[in-house]
Every structure is written in C-alpha cells, then in structure tokens.
KOLMAR-805611 format. One record per atom (N, C-alpha, C, CB): x, y, z. Coordinates in pm, whole numbers, plus 50000, padded with zeros to 5 digits. Glycine has a CB too. Example, Ala and Ser with C-alpha at 12.3 -4.5 7.8 and 13.67 -1.06 7.14 Angstrom:
REM residues 2
513194943150780
512304955050780
513204967050780
511314955350905
512854977550708
513674989450714
512905000350787
514084994050572
This chain:
REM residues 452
861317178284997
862027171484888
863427177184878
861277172984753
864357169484848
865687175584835
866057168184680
866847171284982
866997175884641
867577176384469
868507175184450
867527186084387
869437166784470
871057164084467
871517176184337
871517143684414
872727184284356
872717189484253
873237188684078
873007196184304
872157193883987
872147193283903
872837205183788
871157189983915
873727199883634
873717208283578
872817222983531
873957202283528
873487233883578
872587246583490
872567244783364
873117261183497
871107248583311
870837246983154
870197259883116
869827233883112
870257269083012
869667272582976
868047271082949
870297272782931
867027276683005
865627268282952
864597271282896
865027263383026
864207266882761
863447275082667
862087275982747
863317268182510
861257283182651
860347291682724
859147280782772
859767304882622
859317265982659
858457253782688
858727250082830
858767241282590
860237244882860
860417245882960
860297251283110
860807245882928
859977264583117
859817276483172
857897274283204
860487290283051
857267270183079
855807269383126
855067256583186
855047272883015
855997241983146
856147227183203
856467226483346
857267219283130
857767236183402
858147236183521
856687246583611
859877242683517
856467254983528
855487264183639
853887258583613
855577284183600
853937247383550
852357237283577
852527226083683
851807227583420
853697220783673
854577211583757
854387218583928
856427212183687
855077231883945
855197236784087
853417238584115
856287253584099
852917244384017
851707245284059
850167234784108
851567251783976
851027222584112
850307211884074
849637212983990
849707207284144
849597221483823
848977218883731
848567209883631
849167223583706
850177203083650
850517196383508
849927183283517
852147194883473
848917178583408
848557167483364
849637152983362
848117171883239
849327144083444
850327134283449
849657121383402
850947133183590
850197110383309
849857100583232
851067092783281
849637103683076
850207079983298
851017067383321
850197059883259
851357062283463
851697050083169
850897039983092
851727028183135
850767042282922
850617016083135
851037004683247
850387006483387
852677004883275
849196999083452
848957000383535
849246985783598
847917006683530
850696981383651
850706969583709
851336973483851
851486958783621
852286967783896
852996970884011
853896980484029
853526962184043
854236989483953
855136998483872
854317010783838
855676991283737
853667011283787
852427018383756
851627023983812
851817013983714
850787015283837
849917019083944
850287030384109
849567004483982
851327026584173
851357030284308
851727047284207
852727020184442
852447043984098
852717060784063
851547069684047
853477062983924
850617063583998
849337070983927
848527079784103
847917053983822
848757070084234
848167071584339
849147082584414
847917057884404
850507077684420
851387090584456
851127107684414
852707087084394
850947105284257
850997115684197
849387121684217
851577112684054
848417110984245
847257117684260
847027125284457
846017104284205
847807115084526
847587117884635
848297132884699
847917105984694
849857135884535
850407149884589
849157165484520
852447151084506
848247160884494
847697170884405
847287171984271
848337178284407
847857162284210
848427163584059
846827156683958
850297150584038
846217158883911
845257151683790
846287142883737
844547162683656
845617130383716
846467117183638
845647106583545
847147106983760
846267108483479
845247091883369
846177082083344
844567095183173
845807070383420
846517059683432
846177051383267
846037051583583
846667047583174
846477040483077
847157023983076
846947049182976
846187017883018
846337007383017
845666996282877
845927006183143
846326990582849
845556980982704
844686967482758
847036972982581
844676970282873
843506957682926
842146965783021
844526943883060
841486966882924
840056972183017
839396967483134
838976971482947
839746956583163
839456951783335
839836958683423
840026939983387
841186966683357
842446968583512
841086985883504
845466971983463
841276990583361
840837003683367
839297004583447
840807008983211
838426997583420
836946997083500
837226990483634
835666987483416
838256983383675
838166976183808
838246995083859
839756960983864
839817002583832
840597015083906
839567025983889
842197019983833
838247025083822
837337034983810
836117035083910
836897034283678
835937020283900
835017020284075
835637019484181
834067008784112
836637017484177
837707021084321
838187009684376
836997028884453
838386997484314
838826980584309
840266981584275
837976969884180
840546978384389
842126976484382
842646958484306
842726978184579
843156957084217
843386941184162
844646940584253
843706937783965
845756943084318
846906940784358
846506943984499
848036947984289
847176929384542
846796928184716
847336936384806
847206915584781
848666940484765
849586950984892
848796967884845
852066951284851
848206969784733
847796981984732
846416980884760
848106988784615
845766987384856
844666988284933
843356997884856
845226994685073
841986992784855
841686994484779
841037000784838
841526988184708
841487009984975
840907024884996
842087036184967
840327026685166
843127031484932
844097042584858
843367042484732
845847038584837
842957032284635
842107034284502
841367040784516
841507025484442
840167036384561
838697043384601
839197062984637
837907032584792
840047062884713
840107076584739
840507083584622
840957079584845
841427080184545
842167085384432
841177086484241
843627072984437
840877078584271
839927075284183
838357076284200
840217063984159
837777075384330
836587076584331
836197090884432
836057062484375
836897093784514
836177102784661
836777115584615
836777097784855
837967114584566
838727127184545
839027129284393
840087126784628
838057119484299
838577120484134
839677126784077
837717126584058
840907123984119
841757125984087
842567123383969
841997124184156
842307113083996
842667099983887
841707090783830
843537090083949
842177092983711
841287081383618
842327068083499
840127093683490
841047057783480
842107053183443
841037052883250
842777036683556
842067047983170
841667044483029
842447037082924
841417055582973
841607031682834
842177021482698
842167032582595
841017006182640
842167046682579
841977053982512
843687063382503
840617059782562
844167056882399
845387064182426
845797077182398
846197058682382
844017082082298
844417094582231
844297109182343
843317095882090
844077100982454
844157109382597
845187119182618
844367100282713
846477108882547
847847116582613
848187123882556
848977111082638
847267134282464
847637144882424
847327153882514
847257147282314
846497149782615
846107161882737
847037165082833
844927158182827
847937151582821
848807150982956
850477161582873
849217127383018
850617166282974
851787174882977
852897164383026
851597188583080
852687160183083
853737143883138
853307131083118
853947141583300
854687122983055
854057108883043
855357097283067
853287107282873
854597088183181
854957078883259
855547070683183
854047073683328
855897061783144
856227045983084
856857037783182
857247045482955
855517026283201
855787017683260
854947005183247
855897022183361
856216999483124
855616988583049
856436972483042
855506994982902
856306965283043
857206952183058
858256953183019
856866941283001
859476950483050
860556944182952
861226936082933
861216947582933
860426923082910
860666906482915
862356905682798
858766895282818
862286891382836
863266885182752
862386875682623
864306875182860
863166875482572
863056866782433
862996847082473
864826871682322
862696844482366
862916828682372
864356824282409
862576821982228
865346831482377
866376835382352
867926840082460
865826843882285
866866845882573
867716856182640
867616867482571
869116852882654
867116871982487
867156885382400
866116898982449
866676880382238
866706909182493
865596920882504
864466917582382
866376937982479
863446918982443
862016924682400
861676934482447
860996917882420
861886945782334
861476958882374
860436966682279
862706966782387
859326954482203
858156954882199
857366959582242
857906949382204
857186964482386
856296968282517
856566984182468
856966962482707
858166981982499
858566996782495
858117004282337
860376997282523
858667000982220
858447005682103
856697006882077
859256995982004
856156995882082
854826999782071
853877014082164
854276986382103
854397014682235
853717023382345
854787041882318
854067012482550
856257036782242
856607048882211
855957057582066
858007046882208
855387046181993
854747050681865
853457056581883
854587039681772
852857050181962
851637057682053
851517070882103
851497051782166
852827077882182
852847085782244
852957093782124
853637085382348
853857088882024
854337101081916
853347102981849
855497098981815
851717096881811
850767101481748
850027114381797
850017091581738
850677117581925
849647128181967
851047136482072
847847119882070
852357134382022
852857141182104
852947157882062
854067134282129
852917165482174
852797178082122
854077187882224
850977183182140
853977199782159
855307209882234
855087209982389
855257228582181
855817206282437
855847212782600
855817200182684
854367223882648
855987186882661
855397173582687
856557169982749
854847164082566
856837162782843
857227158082879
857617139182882
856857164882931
858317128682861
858247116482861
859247112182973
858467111482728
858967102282997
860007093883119
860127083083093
859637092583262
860497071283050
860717053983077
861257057083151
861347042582994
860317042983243
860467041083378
861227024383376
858817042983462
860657016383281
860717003983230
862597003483201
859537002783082
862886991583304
864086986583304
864836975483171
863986980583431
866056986783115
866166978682992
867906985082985
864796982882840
868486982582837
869576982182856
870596997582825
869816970482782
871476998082856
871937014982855
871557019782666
874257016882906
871057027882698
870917037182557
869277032082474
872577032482430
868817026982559
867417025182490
866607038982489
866497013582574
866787044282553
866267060682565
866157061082467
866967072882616
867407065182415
868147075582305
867957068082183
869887078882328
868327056182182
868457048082030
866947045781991
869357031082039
865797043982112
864357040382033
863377046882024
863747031182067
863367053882172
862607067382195
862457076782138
862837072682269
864367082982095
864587097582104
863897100981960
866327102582123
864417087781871
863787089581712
862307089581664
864277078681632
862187085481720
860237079381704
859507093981773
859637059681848
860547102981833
859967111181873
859907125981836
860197109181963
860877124581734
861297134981685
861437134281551
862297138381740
860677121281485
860407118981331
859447129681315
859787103481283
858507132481426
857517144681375
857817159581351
856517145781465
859167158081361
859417177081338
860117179781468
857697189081329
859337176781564
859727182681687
861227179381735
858737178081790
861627191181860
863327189781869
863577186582044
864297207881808
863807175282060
864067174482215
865007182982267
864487161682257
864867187982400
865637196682491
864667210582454
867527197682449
863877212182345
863537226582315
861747224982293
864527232982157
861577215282196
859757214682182
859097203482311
859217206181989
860037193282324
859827184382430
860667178282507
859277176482397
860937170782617
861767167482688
861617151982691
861687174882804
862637148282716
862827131382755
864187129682834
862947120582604
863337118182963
864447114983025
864617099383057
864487122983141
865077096083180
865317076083174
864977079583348
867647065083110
863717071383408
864227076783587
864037056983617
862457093483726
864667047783666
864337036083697
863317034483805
865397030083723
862227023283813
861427024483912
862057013984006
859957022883874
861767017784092
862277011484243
861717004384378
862737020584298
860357000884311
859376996484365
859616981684423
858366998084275
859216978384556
859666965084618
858396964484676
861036963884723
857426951784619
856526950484656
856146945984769
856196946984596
855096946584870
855056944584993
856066945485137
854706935384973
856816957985101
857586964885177
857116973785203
858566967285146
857206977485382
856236984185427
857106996585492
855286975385520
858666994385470
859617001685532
859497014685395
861276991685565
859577011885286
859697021985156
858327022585073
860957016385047
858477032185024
857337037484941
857347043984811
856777045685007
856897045284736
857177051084600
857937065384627
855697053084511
857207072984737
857547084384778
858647085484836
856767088784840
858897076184961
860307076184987
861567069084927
860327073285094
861617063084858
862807056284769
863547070084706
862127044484628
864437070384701
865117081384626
865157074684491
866647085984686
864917087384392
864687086484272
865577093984180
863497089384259
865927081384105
867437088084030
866987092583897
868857075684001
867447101783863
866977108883674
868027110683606
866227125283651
867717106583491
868557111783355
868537110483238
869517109583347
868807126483180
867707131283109
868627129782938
867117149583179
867797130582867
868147130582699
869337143682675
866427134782590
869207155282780
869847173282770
869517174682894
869067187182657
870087188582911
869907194483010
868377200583050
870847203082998
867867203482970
866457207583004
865747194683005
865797218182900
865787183582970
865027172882973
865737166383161
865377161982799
866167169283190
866767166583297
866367178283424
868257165583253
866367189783353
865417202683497
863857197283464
865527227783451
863347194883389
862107190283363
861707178183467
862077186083215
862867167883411
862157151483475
862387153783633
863217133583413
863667162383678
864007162583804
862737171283897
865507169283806
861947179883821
860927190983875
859967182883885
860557204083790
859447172483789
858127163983794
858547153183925
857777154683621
859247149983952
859587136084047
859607145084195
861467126284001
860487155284180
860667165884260
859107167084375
860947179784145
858637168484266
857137172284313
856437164284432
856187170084191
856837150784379
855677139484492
857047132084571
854307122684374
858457129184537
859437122184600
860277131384725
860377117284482
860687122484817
861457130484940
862507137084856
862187120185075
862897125184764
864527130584705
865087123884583
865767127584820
865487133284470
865367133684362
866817130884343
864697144684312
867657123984272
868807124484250
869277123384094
869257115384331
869827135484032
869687135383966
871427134483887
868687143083970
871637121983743
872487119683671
872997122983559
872397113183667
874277122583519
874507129383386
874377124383300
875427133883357
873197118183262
872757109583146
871647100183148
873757102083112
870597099483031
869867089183045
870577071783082
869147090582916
871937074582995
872527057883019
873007055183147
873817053582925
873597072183249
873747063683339
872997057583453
874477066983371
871387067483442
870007060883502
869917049283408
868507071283497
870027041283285
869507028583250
870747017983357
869557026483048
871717023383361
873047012583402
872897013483552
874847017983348
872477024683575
872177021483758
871597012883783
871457030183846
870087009183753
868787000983752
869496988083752
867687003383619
870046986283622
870976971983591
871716969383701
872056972483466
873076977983767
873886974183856
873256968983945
874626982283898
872066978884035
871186972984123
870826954984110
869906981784101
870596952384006
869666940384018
870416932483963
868296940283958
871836937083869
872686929183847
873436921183985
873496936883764
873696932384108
874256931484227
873366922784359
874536946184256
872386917484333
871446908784418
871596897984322
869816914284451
871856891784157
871706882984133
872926875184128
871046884084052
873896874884117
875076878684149
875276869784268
875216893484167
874866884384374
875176877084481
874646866284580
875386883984531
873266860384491
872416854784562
872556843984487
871166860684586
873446842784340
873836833084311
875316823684341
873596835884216
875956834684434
876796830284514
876526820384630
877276839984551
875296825184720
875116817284836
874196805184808
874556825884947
873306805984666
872676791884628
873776781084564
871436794484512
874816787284531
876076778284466
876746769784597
877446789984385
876796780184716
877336774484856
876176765784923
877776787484965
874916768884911
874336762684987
874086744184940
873146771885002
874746747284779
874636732084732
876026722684761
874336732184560
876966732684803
878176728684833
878476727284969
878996736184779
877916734685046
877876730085181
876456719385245
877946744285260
875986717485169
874486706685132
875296691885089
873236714084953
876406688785010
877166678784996
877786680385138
878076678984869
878296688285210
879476686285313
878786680285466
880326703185338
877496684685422
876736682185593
876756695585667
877756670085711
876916706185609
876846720185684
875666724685604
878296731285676
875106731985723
873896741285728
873676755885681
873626742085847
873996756885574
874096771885518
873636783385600
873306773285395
872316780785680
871886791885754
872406792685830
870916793585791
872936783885922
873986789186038
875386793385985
874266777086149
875596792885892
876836795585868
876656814885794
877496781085752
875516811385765
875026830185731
874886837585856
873306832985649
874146831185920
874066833286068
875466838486119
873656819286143
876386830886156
877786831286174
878266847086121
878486818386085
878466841685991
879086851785915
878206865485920
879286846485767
877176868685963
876736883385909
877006891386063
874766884385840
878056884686165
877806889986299
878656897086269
877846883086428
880036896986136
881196906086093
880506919186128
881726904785924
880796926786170
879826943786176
880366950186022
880536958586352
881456946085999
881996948985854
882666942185755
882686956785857
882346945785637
883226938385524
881946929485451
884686926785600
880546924985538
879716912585469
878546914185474
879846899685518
877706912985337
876466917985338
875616902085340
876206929385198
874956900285424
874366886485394
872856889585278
873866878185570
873056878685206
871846868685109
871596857885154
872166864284966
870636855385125
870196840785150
869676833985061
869366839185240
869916821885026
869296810984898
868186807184925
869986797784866
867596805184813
866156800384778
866046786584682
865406812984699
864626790784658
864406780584533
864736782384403
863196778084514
865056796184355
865626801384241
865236813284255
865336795884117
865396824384154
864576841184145
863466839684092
865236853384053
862536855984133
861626852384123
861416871084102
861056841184232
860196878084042
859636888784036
860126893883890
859946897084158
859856907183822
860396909783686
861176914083684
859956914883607
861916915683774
863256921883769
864976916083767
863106928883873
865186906983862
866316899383904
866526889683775
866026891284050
865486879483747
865746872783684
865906874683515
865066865983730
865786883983533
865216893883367
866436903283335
863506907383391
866626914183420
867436924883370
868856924583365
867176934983435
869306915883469
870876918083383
870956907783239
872416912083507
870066904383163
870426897283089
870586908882969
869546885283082
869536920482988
869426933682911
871076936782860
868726947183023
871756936682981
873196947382937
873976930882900
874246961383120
874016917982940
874936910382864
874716910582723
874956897482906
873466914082660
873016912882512
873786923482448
871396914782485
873816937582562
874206950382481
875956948682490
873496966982565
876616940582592
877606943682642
878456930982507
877586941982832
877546922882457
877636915282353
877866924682215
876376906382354
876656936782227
876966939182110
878576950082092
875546945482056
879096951682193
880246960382174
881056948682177
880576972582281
881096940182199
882516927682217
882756925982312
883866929082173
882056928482443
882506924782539
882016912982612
882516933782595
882436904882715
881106891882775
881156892682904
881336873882741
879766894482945
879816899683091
879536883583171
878366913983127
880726875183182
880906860883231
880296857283365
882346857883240
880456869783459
879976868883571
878126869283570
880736880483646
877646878883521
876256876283474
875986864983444
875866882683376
876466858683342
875976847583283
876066835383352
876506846083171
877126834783496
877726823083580
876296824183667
879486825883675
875856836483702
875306839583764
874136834983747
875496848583773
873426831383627
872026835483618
871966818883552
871506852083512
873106812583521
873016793883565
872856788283664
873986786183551
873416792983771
873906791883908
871736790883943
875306810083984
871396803783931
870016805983946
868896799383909
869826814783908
869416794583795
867936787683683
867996777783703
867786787883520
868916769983764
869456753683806
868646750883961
871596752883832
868326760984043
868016760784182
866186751584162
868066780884256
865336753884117
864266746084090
864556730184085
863716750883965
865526728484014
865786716483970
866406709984081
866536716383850
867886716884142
867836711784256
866966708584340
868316716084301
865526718784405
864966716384450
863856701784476
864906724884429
863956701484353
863246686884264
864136676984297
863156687184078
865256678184316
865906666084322
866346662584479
867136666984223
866196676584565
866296669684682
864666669284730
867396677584788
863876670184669
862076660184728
862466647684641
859906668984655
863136644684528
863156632184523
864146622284613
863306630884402
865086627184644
865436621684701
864946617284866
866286625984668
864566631184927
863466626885056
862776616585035
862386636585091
861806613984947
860396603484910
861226590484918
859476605584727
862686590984837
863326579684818
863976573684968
864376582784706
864186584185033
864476578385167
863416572785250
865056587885244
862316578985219
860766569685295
860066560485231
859496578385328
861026557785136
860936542785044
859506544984912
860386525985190
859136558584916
858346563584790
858726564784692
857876573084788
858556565484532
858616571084431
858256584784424
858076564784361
858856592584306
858266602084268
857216599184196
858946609084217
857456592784152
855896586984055
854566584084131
856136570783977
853566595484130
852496591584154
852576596084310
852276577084109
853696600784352
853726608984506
852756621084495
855416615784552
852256622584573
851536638484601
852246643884676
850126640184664
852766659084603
853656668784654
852616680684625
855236669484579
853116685984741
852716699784755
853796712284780
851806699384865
853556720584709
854116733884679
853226741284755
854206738284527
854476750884846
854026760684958
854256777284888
855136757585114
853276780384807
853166797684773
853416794484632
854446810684853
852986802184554
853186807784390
853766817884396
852006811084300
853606828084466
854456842884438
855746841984495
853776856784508
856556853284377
858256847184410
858846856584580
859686854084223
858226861584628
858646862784796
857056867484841
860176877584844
857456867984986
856596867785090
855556879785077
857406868285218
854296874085135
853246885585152
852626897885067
853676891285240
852786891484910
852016896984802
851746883784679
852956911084740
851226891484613
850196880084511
850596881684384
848466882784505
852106888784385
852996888684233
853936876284226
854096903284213
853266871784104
853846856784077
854766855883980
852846846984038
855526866983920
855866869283794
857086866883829
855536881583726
857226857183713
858436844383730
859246835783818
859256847283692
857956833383900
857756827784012
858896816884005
856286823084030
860126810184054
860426796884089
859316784284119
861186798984201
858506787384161
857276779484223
856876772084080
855856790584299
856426780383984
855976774783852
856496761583812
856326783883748
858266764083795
859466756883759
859146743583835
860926764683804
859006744283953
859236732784033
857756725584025
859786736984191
856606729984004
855466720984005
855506711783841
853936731684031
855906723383770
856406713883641
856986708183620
856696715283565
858256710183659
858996697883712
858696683083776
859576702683793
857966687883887
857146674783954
856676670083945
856666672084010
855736678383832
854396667583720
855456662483635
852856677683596
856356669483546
857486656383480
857696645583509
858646657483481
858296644783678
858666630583691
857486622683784
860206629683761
856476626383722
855166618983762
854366618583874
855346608283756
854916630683948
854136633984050
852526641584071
854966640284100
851546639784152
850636646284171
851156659284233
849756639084236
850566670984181
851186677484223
849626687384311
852306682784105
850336696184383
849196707184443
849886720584454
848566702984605
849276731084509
849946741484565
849136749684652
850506748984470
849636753284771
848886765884865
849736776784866
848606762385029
848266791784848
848636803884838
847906809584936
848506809284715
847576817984995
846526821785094
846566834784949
846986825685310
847556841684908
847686849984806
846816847484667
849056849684784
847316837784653
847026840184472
845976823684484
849156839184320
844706826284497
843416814284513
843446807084382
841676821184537
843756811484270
843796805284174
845516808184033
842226809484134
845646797984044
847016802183926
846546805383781
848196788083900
847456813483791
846706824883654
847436819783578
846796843183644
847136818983422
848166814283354
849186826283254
847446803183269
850696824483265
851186835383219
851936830783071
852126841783335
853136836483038
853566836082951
854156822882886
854136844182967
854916815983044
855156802082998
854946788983051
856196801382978
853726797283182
852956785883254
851026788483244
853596786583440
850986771483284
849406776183262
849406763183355
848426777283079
848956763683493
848756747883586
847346737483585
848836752083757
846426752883553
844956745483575
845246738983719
844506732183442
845346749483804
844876742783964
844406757584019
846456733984085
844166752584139
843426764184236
844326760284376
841356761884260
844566769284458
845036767684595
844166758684671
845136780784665
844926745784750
844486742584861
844436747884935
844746736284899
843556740385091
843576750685203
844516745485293
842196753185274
844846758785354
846206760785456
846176755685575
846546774385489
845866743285579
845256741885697
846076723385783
843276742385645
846396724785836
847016705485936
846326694885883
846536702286138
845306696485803
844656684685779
845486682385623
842806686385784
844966694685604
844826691585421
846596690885378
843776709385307
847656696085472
848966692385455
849586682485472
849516697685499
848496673385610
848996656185617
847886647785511
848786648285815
848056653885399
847376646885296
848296641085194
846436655585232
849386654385161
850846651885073
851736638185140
851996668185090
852256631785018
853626629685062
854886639185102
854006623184974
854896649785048
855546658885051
855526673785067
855866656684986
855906682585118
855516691985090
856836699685056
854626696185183
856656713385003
858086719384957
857496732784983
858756716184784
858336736885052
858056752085104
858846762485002
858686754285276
858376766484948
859116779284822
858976792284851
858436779784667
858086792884927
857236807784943
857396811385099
855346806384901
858116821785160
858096820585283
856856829885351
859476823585325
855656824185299
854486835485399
854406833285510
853006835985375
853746847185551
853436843385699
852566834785755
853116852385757
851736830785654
850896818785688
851326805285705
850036817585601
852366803685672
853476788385613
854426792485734
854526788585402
854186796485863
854966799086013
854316792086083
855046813286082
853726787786052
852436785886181
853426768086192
849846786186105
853566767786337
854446754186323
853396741986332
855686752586457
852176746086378
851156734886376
850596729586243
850026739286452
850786735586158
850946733186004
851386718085988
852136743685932
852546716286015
854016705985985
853696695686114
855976716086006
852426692886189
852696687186278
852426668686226
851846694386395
851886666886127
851666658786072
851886655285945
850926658386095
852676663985886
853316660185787
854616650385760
853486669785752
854886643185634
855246633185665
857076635385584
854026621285615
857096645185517
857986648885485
858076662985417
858316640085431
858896675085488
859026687485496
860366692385418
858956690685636
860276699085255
861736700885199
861626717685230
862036695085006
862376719585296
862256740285329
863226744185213
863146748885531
862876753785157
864036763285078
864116776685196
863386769884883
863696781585267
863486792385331
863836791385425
862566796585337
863946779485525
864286782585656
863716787885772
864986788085647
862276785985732
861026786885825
860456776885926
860016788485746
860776764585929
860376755485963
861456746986007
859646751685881
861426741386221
863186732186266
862066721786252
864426734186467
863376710686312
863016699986281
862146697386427
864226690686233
862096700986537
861056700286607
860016697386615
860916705286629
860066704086495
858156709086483
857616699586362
857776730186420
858656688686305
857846684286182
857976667986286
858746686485975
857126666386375
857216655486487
856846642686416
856176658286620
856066639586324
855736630586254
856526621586124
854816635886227
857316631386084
858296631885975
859446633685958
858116637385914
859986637785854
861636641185846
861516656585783
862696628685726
862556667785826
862436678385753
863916677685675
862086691785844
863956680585525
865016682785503
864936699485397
865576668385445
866446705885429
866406723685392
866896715485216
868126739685516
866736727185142
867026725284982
867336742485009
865436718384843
C-alpha cells in the first residue's frame, strides 16, 4: 500500500488505540448499505483480515449474504460463501444496535434526486441518526455516498456531536468517495486508488490507516469538501462530455455522417482527445444523479453551473430521440408505431451486469408503450424487471434467441451485451435501430439497420 503524503497531527490517545486495532487487523469494520458500493467493501475488508458486519434495512439482502448467496451478478457467490460462510468473517444484519461493536463505520447509502432535481439526503441523515444512538469514543465514520461539497460537515458532523462527544479527539470523521465500476474486470475495490478527507487532522490519519489497510493506495486530501468535489468532478467530467458527443451524434445524424467513424478518426490524435461515445441516454447512480448535487449547492451560493445543466438536457432528451428514430424506421417500412412490436435489447444501463439503476432502457419502453406500441425486452441479465422508483413494466425477458427476434417489428439495441454480438441474432430481423454500434449492416440481411 502506498500513502500519498499527509498532514502531521498531533494524535490523541483514542487515536493512538483506533490506529493500533486497524494495523493489527483488529478493528471491527461496519458497512451500512449492502448494494454495489457496499457490498464488494464488506468482502475486501473481510478478505484483508478484518471482522465486518455488513448492515442493511432489507432482510433478504442480510439472510441471502449469511448462507453465502450472492444477489449481484458480477460478485460471485464463492467470494460470498467464503467471506461469510467458510471463513466467517463477515456477517451481515437489520440490527443496527450492532454498530456499537464496530470501531469503524462504512456509509454507503443512496443519494437520489428529488422530484425536483433536489438532493435527497434522507438515506444519508437517517442512517447518520442511527449511528449517533450508539456512537461511542474511539469510532471511527466514513461517507462513502456521493453528494454535494460540505455534507460531511453540515449533517454528519452535528448529529454527531449533539451527544457530548468532540470530533478529531472522542471520534473521527472523514468523506472517502467510492469508485466502484461495475463489471470491470481491469479494477477492483482494492486497486482503485482511494482518495480521503477527513473532518481534522486526526480524522484524516485515522480514515487514511483504515483504507490503508485493504487498498494498494490511499490518497489522501485537505478536506472532507475536497474528497466530496472530487467524486463530483469525476462524474461531472463523463457527463459533460458524453453529452457533447450525443449532441454531435444528432447533428451529424441530420448531415449523413456516421459518428462512429468519425470517433474512430478522431481518437487516432495520440494527443489532445479523449474519445466518448453516445448512447441511448445515462444510465447507473452515479452520472445521471450527481452533478446535479453541486448545481443545487452551487445555486445556493449564487452561482449557475450552465454547463451541467446543458449537459444533463443534452442527456435526458437521448431516449426520446431514440423513440423517434424507431419511429421513423417503422415509418419507412410503411408501419405505424401504433400497435408495432418493438423490442428493447438489455435493461441494465451498460454491458455485462444486472444493475439497472436508471437505466435509459426504462425511458424508452415507456415511451413506446406511449405511442402505442407493443412493447418487449431481452436481458440474459436481469430475467425479470424489477420495479424501481419510477418504473414498474410488468414484463419478464424474452429469449435471446433468431427466432424470437424475427418476431418484432423492431428491435432497439440499448444495452451493448455480449450476448446482443452474436450477428446471427439480426439475421432475420426486419428492422435494427443500434445506439451502440454493435451490429453493420451486413449482417441485418433481411432488413434495414439504422444507428440512433
């Protein structure tokens, strides 16, 4: 592990006995939130040595992670089984009065938007009032949960120290962002470098010693806000720019040019150009969600972060396009949308996992049932659509298969799996709309393919 370097602090004696449970693999570690975020931490931290109690407010997730049932497809449910069942390392529970055992505690809890565009930091506040019923001297806290600069300090720091207790001296708090990219097989919880910053200086030798522990490399900042504003830049800086090349791809989509060759083209620069590529819109809890965090905050000082906001129209408009170039396909093979059967290729918002959370896919089947279409969808991932916060389909996945695809009038590829490659798929289909760029026109021999 390496430690970018950090301010010297003075460190009280709490400190002094947190860090030497920490080196010793002693220290009790609590994570609350066991989703995609969560979870791989509870297995890291169990797999470096460490005892862990994963918490959670839905008792399925806690009894699935206790017999050794992995619910999330990219995490393997012999990393569970080992962590939880062969090597009891880890446990999981709905019992929150647990985290008085734990010397460290995780947070990693949603942080949706409002009806509004507005932080909801509900997830967060409820789960900080929790911790403070049983927080005790020597404890450690972390939000992990991506939100806007100074949420640390403004919601945390108080709720935590209404009990008497004095951060930097009875307990520590810091901000570390999680960095987790699901079904990436190049990075790992362990190897991602992990940025910290802490409430003080001892809340900062603390959070940097706990991460220290299970990460290659710890990097550590002069402030909780400027770990909340990193997280943001990150995901501010992919939406941004990926709302740049879906803005071009509708503008070079009027001209008769092919966006992918022209990305193609352009990324041979060895310097100066980072290529993106357009889709059907964003998709996962992060991109489409978090820079809206700092335009709310960047609102409340007077400022307007214009580019965000160009940005994240540019984005929410891409479904709709999509919708409008399958209507227009059908209209060229002399169909209606009305009463066409279209099919939607994947629910989850990228390739080769079964996280659907705020899927584009959703957008566009609703859409399609709007303007009166039958609609379907294939997942090899996700067999049945779950219903979330602002979708509910009542369907189940078709099968992936040449028959059951020359059944559609349409199909719309959203999802680029590896199962949706197979070019014998498209050999009988009668009209092919790609957002992805998986599929030439070769291969759709029966039909017309057109890119969205």
């Amino acid at each position: 592990m390496t430690t970018e370097t950090a301010p010297l602090v003075e460190s009280p004696t709490s400190l002094h006995a947190l860090i030497e449970k920490i080196d010793a693999c002693a220290a009790r570690v609590g994570v609350i939130g066991l989703g995609y975020v969560g979870l791989p931490l509870v297995l890291l931290f169990a797999e470096s040595g460490f005892e862990v109690t994963g918490f959670d407010v839905d008792p399925k997730k806690a009894q699935a992670l206790n017999a050794g049932e992995s619910y999330i497809r990219h995490i393997g449910a012999g990393r569970v089984r080992a962590a939880f069942v062969d090597h009891a390392r880890a446990s999981a529970s709905i019992d929150f009065q647990q985290l008085a055992s734990c010397d460290a505690v995780i947070i990693c809890v949603p942080t949706p938007l409002g009806d509004h565009r507005e932080p909801d930091l509900s997830y967060v506040r409820a789960t900080a009032d929790a911790i403070a019923k049983t927080l005790r001297r020597g404890q450690l806290m972390v939000l992990e949960s991506t939100t806007y600069p100074g949420t640390t300090r403004e919601e945390l720091l108080p709720r935590f120290e209404a009990g008497g207790l004095t951060c930097g001296r009875d307990f520590f708090l810091a901000f570390s962002p999680e960095r987790e990219d699901p079904g990436n097989e190049s990075y790992s919880a362990k190897t991602i470098p992990k940025v910290v910053g802490g409430i003080d200086g001892p809340s900062l030798t603390a959070a940097a010693a706990l991460y220290g522990a299970v990460v290659d490399h710890v990097v550590p900042v002069a402030s909780a806000e400027v770990a909340e504003s990193a997280k943001l830049l990150e995901n501010i800086f992919r939406s941004v720019n990926i709302a740049l090349v879906n803005e071009l791809k509708v503008v070079f989509d009027r001209m008769g040019i092919d966006i992918w060759e022209v990305i193609a083209a352009a990324k041979t620069k060895p310097f100066g150009f980072m290529p993106f590529e357009p889709g059907p819109g964003l998709g996962g809890h992060c991109i489409p969600l978090d820079p809206f965090y700092l335009t709310w905050k960047a609102a409340e000082h007077g400022v307007w972060a214009r580019f965000i906001e160009l940005a994240g129209e540019v984005n929410t408009s891409m479904p709709r396009y999509v919708v409008e170039k399958t209507a227009a396909a059908l209209n060229d093979a002399g169909k209606s949308m009305k009463g066409a059967r279209v099919l939607v290729l994947g629910l989850s918002y990228k390739a080769g996992i079964d996280d659907d959370r705020e899927s584009p896919s959703f957008e566009i089947l609703e859409l399609l049932r709007e303007r009166g279409a039958e609609i379907a969808y294939c997942d090899p991932h996700i067999p049945v659509a779950r219903p979330g916060r602002k979708h509910d389909l009542h369907l189940a996945s078709v099968d992936c298969t040449r028959r059951s695809f020359a059944e559609y009038d349409a199909i719309v590829i959203s999802t680029a799996h590896a199962e949706f490659k197979d070019p014998d798929l498209y050999r009988d289909a009668r009209i092919v709309v790609d957002t992805r760029n998986i599929v030439s026109a070769a291969v759709v021999t029966n039909g017309r393919l057109y890119k969205a």
